[in-house]
Backbone as JSON, one array per atom type, in Angstrom:
{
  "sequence": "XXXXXXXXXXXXXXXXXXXXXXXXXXXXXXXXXXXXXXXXXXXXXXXXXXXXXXXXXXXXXXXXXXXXXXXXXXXXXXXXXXXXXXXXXXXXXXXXXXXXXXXXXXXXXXXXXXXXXXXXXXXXXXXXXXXXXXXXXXXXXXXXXXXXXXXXXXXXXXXXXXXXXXXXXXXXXXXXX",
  "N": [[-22.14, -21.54, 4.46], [-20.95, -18.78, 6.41], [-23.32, -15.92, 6.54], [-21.79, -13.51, 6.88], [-19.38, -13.27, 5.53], [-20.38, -14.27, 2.93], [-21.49, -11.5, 2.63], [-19.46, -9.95, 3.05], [-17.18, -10.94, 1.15], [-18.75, -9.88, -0.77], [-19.17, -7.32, -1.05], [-16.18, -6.42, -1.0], [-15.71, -6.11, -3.98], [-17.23, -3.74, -4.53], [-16.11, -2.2, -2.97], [-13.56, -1.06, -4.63], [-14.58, -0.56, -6.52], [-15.66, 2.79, -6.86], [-13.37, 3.88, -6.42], [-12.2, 3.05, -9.04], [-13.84, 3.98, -11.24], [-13.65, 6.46, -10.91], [-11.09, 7.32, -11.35], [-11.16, 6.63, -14.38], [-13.12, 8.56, -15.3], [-11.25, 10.39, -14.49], [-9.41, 10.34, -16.0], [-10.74, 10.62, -18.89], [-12.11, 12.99, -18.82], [-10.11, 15.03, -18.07], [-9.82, 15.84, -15.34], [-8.6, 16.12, -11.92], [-6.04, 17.22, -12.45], [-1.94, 16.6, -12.89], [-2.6, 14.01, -14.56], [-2.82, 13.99, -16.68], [-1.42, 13.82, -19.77], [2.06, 15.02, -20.27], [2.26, 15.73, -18.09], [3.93, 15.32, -16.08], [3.8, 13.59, -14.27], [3.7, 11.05, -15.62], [5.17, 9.41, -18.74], [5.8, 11.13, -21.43], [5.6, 9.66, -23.87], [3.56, 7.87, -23.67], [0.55, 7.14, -23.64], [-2.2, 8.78, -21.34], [-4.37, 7.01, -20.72], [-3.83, 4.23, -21.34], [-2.95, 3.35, -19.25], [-4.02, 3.78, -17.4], [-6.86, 3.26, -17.77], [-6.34, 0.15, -17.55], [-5.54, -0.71, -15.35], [-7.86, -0.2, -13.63], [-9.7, -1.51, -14.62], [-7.98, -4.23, -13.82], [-8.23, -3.76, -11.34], [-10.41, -3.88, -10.26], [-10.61, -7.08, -11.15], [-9.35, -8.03, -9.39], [-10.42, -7.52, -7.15], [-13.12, -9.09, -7.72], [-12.29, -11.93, -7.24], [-12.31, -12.15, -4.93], [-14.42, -12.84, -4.05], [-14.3, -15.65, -5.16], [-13.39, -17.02, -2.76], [-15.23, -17.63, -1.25], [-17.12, -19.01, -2.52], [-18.26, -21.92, -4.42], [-16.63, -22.03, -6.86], [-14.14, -21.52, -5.65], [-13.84, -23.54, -4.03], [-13.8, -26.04, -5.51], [-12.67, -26.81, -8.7], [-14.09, -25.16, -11.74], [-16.04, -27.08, -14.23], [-15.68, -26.3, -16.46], [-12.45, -26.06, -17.06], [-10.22, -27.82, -18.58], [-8.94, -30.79, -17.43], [-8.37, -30.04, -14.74], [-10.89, -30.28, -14.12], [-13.58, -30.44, -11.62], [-12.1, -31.39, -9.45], [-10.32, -30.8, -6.18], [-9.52, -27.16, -5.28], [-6.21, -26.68, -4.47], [-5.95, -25.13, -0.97], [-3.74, -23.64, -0.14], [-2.05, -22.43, -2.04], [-4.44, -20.04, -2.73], [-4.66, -19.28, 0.06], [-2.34, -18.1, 0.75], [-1.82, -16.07, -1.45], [-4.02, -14.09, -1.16], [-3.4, -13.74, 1.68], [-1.02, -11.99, 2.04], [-1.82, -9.85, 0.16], [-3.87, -8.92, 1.65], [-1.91, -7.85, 3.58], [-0.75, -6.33, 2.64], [-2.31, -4.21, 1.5], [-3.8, -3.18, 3.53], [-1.84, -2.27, 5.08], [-0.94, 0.03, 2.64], [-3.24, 1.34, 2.35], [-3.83, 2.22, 4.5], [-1.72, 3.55, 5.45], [-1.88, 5.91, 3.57], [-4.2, 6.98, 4.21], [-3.27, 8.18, 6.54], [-1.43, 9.67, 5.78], [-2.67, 11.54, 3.96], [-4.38, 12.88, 5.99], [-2.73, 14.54, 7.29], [-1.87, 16.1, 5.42], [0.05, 15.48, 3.12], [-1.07, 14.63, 0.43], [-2.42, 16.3, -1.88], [-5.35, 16.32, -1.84], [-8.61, 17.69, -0.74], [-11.15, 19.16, 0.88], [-12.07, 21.72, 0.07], [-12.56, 21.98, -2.92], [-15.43, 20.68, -4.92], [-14.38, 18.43, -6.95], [-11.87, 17.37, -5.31], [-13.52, 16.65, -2.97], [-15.2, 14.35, -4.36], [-12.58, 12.98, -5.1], [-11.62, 12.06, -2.54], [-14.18, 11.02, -1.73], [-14.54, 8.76, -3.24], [-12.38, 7.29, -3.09], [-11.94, 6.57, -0.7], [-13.24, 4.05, 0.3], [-11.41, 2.71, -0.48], [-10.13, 1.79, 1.84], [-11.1, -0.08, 3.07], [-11.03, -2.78, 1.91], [-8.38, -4.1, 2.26], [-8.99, -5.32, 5.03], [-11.08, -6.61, 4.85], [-10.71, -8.28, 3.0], [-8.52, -9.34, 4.71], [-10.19, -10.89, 6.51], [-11.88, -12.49, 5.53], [-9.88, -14.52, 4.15], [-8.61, -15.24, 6.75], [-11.25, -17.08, 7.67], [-11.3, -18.54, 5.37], [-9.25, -20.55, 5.01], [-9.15, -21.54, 7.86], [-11.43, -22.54, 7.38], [-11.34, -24.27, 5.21], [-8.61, -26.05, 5.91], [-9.45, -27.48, 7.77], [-9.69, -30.81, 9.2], [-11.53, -32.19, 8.59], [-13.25, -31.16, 6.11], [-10.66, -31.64, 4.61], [-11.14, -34.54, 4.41], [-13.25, -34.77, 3.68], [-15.54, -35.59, 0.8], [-15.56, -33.73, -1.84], [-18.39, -31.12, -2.71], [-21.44, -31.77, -3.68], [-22.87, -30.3, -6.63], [-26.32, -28.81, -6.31], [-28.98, -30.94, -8.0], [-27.2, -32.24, -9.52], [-25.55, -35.01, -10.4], [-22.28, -36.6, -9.0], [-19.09, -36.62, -10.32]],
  "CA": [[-21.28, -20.37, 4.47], [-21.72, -17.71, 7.32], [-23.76, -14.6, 6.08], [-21.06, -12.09, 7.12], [-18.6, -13.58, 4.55], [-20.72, -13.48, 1.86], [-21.72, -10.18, 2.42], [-17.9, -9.33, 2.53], [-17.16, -11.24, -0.21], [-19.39, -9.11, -2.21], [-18.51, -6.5, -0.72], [-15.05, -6.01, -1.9], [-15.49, -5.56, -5.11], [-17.85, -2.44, -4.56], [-15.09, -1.48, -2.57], [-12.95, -0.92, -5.45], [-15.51, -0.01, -8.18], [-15.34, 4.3, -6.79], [-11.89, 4.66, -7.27], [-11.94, 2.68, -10.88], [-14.88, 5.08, -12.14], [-12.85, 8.34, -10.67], [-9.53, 7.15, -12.25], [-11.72, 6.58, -15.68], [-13.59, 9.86, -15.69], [-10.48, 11.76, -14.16], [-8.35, 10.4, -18.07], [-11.98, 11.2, -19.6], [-12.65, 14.27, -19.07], [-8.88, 15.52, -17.87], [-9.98, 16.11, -13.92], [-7.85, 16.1, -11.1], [-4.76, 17.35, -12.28], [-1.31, 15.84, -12.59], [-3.01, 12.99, -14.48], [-2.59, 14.36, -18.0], [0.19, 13.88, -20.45], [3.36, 15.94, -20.46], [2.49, 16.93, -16.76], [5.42, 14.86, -15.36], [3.42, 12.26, -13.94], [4.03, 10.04, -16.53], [6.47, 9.63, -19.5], [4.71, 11.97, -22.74], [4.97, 8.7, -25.15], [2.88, 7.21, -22.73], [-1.37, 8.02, -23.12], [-2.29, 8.06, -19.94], [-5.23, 6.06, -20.86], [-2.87, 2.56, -21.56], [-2.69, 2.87, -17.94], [-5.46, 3.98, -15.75], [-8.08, 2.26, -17.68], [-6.18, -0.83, -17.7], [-5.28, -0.46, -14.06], [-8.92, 0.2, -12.98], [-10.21, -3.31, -14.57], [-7.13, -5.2, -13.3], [-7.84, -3.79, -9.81], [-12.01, -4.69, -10.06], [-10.67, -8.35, -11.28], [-8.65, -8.96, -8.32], [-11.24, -7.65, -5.93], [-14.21, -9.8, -7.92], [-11.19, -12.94, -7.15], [-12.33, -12.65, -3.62], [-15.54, -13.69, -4.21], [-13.67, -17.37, -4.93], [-13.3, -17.51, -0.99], [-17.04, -18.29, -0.23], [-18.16, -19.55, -3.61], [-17.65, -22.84, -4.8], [-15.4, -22.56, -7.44], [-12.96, -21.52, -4.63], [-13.15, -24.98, -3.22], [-13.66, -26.83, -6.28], [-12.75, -26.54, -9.91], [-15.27, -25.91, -12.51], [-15.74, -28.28, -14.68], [-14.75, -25.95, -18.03], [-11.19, -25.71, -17.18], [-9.58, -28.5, -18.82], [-7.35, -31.39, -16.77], [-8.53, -29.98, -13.26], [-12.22, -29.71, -13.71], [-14.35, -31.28, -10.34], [-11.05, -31.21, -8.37], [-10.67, -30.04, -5.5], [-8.65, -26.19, -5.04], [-5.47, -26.54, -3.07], [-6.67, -24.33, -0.53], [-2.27, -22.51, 0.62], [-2.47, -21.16, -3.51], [-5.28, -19.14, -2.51], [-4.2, -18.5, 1.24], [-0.96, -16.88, 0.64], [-1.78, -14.59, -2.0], [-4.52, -13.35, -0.22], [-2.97, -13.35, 3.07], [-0.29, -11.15, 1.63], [-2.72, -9.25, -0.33], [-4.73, -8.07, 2.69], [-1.46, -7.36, 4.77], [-0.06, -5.59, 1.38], [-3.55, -3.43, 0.87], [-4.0, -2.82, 4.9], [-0.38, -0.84, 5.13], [-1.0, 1.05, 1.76], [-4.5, 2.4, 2.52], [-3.34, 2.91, 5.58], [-0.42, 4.72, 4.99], [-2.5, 6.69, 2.59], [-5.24, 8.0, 4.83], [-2.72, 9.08, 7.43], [-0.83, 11.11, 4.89], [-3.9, 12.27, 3.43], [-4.6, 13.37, 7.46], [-1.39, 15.02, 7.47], [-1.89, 16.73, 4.84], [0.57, 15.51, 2.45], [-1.61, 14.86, -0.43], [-3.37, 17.46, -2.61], [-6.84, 16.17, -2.03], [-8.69, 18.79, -0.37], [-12.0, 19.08, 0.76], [-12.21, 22.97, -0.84], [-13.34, 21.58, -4.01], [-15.79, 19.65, -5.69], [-13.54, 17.55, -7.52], [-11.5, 17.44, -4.11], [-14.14, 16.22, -1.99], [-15.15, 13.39, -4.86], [-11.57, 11.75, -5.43], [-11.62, 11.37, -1.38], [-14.91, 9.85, -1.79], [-14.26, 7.47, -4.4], [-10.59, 6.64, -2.81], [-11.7, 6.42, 0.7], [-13.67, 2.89, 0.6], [-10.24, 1.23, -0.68], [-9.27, 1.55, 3.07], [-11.76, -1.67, 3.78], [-10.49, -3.7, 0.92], [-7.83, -5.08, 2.71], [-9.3, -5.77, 6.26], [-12.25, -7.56, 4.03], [-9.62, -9.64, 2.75], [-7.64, -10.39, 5.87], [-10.9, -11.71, 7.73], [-12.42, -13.74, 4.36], [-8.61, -15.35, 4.2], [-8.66, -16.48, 7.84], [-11.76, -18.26, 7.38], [-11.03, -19.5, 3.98], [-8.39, -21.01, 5.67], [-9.42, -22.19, 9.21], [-12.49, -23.67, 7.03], [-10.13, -25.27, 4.14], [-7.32, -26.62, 6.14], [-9.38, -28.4, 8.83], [-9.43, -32.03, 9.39], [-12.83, -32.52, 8.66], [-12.87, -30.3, 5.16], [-9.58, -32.07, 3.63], [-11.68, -35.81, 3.89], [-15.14, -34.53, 2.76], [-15.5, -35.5, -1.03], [-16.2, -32.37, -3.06], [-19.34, -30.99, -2.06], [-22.24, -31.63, -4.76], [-23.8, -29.17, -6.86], [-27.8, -29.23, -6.26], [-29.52, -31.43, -9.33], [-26.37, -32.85, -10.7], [-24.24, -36.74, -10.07], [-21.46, -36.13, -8.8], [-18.64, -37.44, -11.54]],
  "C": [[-21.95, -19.29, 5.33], [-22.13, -16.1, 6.1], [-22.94, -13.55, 5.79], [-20.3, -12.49, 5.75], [-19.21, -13.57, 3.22], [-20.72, -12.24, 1.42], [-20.18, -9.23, 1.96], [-17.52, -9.51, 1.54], [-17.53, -10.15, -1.26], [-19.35, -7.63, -2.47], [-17.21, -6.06, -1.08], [-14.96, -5.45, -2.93], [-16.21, -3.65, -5.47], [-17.08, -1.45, -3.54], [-14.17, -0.43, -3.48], [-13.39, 0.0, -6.15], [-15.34, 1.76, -8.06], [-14.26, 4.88, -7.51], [-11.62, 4.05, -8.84], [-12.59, 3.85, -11.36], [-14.3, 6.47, -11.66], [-11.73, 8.04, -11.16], [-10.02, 7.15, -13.64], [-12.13, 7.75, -16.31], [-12.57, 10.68, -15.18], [-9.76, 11.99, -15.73], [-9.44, 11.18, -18.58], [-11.92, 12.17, -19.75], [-11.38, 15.64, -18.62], [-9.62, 16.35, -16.82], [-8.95, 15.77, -13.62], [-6.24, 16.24, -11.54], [-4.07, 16.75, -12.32], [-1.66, 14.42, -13.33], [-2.79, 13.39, -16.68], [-1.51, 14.08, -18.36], [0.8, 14.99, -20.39], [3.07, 16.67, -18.83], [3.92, 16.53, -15.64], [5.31, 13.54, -14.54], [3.85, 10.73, -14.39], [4.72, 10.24, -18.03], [5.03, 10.4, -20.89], [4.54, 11.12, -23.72], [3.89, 8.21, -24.54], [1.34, 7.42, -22.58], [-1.64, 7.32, -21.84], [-3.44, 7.34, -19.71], [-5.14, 4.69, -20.89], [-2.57, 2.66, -20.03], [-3.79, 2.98, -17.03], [-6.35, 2.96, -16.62], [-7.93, 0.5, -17.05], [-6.56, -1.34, -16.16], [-6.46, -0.19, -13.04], [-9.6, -0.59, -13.2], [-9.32, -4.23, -13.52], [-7.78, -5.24, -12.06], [-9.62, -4.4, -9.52], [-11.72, -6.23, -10.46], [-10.79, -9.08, -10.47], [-9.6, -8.82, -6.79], [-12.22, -8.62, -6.33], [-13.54, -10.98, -7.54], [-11.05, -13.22, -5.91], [-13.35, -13.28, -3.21], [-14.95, -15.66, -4.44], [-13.73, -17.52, -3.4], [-14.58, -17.87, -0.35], [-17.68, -18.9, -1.36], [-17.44, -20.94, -4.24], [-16.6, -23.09, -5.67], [-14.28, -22.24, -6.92], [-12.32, -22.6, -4.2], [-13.15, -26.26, -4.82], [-13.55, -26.03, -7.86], [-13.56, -26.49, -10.77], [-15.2, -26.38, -13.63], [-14.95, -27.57, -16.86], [-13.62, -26.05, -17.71], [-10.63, -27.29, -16.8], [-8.36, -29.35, -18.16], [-7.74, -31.18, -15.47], [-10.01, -30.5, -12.84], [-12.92, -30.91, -12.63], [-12.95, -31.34, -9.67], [-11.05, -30.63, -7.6], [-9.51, -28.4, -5.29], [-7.82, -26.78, -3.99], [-5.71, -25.07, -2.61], [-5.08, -23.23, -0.03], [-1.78, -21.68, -0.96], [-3.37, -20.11, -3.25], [-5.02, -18.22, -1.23], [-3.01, -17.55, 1.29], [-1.0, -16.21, -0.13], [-2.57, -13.57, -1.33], [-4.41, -12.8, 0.81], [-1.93, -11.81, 2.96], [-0.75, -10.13, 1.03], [-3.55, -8.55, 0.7], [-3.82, -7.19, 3.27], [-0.72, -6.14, 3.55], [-1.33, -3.96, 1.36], [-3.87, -2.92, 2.4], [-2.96, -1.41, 5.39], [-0.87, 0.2, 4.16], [-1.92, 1.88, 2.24], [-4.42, 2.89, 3.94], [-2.69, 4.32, 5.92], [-1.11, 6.22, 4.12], [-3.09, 7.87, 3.19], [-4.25, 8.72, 5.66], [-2.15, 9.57, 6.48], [-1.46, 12.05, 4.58], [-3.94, 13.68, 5.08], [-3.58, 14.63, 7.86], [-1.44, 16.26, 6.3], [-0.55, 16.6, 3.26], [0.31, 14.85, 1.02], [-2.27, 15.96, -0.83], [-4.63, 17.22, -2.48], [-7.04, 17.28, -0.87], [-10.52, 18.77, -0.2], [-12.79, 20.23, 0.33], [-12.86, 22.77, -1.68], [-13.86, 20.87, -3.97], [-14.97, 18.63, -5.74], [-12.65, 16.74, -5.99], [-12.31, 16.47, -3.47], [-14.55, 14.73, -3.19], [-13.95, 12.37, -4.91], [-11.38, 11.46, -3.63], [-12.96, 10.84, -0.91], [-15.08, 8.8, -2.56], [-12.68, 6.64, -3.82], [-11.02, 6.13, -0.97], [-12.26, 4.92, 1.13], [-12.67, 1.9, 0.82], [-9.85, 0.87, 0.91], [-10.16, 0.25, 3.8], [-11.44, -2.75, 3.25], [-9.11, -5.01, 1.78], [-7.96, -5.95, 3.99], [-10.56, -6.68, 6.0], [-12.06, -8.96, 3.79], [-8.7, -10.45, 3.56], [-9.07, -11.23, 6.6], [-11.13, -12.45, 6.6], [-11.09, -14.79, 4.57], [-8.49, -16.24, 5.67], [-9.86, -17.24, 7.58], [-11.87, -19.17, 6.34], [-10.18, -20.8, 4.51], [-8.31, -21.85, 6.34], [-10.44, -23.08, 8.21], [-11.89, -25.0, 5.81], [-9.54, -25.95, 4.53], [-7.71, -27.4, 7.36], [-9.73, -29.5, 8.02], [-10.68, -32.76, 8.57], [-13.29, -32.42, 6.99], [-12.42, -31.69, 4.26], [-10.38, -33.83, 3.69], [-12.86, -35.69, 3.87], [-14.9, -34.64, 1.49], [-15.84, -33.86, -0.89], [-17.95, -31.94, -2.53], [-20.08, -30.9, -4.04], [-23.03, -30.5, -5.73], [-25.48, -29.8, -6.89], [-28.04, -29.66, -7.98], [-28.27, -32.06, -10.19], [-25.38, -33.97, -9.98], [-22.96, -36.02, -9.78], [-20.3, -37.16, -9.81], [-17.02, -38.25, -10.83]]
}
């Protein structure tokens, strides 16, 4: 596995991790405005804690879920999960969410910063607080260009010729079954 892709790989997820821990401590400690109950943001039955926290694991899951693209249990199943285990991953399950997932996460953070640029968000580099939620928000804008290059070579390296009639690749110290 080339270096860079790991590094990306692992990379992603510390992509993410800013804006989880500033969405966590903004419910926490009722920062950044707009983020509180009854402000209009969100419905008043609603704690706005049943959402951001949730919403700030989910989103560290799906970045740690890119790590599968360079690590073996990407290409092969491991052996706890019942019925598949030592099989090999079909490799166009993984390519098309991701693929879509990069080009999905590329527009948004996109879209984002130029608004931001524009001025049609409230972040602000005036404040404290201000200048933190656009450093905790501003990494997401690599997240998806992380994920479009890992996906092509997941891909190009999965779907060649060579790949699809290699057994399973062995783990060091153990028979292969």
């Amino acid at each position: 596995m080339p270096r860079w892709a790991v590094l990306a790989a692992h990379a992603v997820p510390l992509t993410v991790l800013p804006s989880g821990i500033w969405r966590i401590l903004t419910v926490t400690f009722h920062m950044g405005g707009g983020a509180e109950q009854g402000s209009g943001a969100l419905p008043d039955w609603l704690p706005v804690r049943l959402r951001v926290v949730p919403l700030s694991v989910f989103s560290e899951v799906l970045a740690f879920s890119v790590v599968g693209l360079v690590a073996r249990w990407g290409e092969v199943f491991p052996r706890w999960i019942p019925g598949v285990a030592g099989r090999r991953v079909p490799p166009m399950p993984a390519v098309v969410p991701a693929a879509i997932g990069s080009a999905a996460l590329t527009l948004t953070w996109t879209l984002a910063g130029i608004a931001e640029m524009r001025g049609d968000f409230p972040l602000s580099f005036d404040t404290l607080e201000g200048v933190a939620a656009i450093v905790a928000y501003a990494p997401l804008m690599r997240w998806g260009p992380l994920l479009g290059a890992l996906t092509v070579h997941y891909a190009r390296r999965r779907l060649s010729r060579a790949h699809r009639a290699a057994p399973p690749p062995a783990r060091p110290g153990r028979p292969r079954a």
